[in-house]
Each structure stands twice: as structure tokens, then as C-alpha cells.
C-alpha positions as CSV (number, residue, x, y, z in Angstrom):
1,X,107.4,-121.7,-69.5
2,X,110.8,-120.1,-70.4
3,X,111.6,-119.1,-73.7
4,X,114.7,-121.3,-72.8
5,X,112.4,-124.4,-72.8
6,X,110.0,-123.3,-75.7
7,X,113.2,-123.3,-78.4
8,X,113.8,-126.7,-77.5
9,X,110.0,-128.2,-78.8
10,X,109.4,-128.9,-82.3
11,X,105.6,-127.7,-81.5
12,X,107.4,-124.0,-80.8
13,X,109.1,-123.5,-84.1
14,X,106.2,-125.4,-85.8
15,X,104.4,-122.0,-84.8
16,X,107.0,-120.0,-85.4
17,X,107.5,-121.2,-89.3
18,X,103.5,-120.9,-89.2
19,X,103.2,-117.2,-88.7
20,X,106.9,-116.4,-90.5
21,X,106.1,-117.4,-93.5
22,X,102.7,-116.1,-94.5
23,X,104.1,-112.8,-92.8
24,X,107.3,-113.0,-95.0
25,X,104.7,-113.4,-98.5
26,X,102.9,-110.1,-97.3
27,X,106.2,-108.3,-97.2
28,X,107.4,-109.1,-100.3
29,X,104.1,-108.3,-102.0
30,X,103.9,-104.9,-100.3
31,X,107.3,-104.2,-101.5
32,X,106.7,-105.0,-104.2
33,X,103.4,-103.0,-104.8
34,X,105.3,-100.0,-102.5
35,X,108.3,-100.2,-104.9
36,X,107.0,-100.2,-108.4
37,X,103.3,-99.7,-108.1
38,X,103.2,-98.1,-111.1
39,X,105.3,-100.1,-113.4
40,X,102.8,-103.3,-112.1
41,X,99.9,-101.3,-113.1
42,X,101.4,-100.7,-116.6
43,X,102.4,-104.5,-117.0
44,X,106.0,-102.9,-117.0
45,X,107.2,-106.5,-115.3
46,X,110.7,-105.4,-116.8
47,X,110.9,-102.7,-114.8
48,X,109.4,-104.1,-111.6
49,X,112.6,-106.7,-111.9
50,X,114.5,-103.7,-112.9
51,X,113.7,-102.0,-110.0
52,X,113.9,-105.4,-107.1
53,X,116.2,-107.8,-108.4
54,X,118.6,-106.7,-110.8
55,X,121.9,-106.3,-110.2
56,X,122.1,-108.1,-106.6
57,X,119.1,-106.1,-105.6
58,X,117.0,-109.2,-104.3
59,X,120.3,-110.0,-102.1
60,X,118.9,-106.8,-99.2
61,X,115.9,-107.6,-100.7
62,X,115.0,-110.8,-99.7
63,X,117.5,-110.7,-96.6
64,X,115.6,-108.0,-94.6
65,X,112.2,-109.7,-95.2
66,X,113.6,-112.9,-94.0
67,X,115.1,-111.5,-91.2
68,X,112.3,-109.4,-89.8
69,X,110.0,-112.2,-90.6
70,X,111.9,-114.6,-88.7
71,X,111.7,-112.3,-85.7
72,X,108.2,-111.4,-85.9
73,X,107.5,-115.1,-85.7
74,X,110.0,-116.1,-82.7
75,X,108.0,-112.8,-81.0
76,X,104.3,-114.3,-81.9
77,X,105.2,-117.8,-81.2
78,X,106.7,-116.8,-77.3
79,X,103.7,-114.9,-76.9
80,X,101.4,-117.3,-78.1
81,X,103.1,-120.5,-77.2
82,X,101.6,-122.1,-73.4
């Protein structure tokens, strides 16, 4: 089947919103921990915020994570979807 006629089931992006957003939680915990692992470890959650979300921080934040999870599912979906 073309990906043409895969974007037009509900069963397609069913699987696509399936693996997007579990894979879109792992990012931002990654970040998170890859960001301010050490201000987590010291219960610093000032800092962490600080660091992520202050000051229109979460705006390219959040937006590449969505992005790039959105993609990884349309990707795993296609390959998946028969």
C-alpha cells in the first residue's frame, strides 16, 4: 500500500499517535536528565525550570521534541503499517 493511501486510515495515524507519544515522553525526560542532571540530583527543581522553561525556553523546547516525534512516528507507522 502507498503511503498515499495509508494517511487516509484512521488505523494509520492511530499508530502513528501510538509510537509518537511515548517517544515524545522519553525525549523530554532525557532532556531533561541531559540538561540539568545535576540540579535534579540536588532537588535544585528551581534551577531545572531555570535552565528548560524560563524565559520562552520551553517554546524550542517542546517544539523540536514534538516535531521529531511526530516524524519518528509517521516513519514507524509506514514501516510498520500493512
Amino acid at each position: 500500500m502507498k503511503f498515499s493511501q495509508k494517511i487516509k486510515l484512521k488505523k494509520f495515524w492511530n499508530a502513528v499517535f501510538r509510537v509518537a507519544i511515548p517517544f515524545f515522553l522519553f525525549l523530554v525526560i532525557i532532556s531533561i536528565l541531559f540538561n540539568s542532571f545535576t540540579a535534579i540530583i540536588a532537588g535544585d527543581f528551581a534551577t531545572v525550570s531555570k535552565i528548560n522553561f524560563d524565559d520562552n525556553n520551553w517554546i524550542p523546547f517542546f517544539s523540536i521534541k514534538i516535531v521529531a516525534s511526530f516524524l519518528y512516528g509517521l516513519y514507524t507507522a509506514n514501516k510498520n503499517f500493512k
